[in-house]
N, C-alpha and C positions, 0 to 999 in steps of 0.2 A: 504494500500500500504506500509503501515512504515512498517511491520511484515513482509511482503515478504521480505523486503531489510535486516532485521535482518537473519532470514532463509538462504538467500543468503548469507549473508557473513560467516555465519558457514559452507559453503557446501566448498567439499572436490572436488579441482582440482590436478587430477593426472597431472605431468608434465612430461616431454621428459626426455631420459635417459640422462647424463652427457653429453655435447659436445654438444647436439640438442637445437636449438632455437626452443623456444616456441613459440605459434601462436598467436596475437593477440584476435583471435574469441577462444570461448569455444564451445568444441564439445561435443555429448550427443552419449555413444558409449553402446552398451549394452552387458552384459557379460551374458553368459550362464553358470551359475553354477554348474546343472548335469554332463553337455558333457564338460563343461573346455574348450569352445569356446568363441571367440568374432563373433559376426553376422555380416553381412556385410553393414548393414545399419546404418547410424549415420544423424545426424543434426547437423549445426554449427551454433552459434549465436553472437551476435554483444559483447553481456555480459553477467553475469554470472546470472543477475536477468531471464533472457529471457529461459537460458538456463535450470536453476532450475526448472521453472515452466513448460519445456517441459517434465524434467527428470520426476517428481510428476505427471504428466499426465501418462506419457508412466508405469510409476508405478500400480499406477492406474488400467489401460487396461489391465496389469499384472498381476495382482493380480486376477481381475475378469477372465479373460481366460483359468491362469493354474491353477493344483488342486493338489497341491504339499506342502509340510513345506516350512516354509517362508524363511527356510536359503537354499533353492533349487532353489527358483522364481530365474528368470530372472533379473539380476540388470545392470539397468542404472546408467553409471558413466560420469563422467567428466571428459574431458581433452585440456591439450594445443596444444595438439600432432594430428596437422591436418595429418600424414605418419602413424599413432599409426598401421592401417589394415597390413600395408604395414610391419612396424617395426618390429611386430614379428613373420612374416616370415623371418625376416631378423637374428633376434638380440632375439636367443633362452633365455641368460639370463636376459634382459628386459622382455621379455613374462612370465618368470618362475615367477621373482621378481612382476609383475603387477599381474598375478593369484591369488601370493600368498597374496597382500594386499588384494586386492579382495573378494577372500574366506571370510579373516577376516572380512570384511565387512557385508559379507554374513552370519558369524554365529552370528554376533553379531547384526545385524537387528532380524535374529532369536529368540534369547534370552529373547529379546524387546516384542516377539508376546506373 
């Protein structure tokens, strides 16, 4: 259990643009790499242990499913941002700027394989 909560506290909570209150629950949002989408399913959790362990699951399922480069898969992230679905229909350079961490995330799990 010590090693999960180490794990956890290195894991990467995206946060609401400037102005936006963060949510006290952490949410599990998953980004489509290919298409340059977010899907419309998420989960929200109490805290950030709970939510890691949903994220490395849904990874997991990921992995096994598609049959793609690793900087292509499907990436579950994290966030404070309970509106995040909503926000970037809303709020084009929030979307642009969340992408573009994103990506980076995405080439650099790549790298990793």
């Amino acid at each position: 259990m010590g090693s999960e909560k180490i794990r956890a506290a290195r894991a990467r909570v995206y946060a609401p643009p400037e102005g936006v209150a963060a949510d006290n629950k952490v949410h599990v949002y998953i980004f489509d790499t290919f298409n340059e989408a977010f899907l419309a399913e998420h989960r929200s959790f109490e805290n950030v242990e709970r939510a890691v362990q949903h994220q490395r699951r849904e990874q997991e399922r990921i992995y096994t499913e598609q049959e793609a480069e690793p900087e292509l898969f499907d990436l579950p992230f994290l966030s404070n941002d309970p509106d995040l679905l909503a926000r970037i229909e809303k709020d084009a350079e929030y979307k642009k700027r969340l992408i573009r961490d994103l990506k980076g995330d995405a080439r650099s799990r790549g790298r990793r394989f």
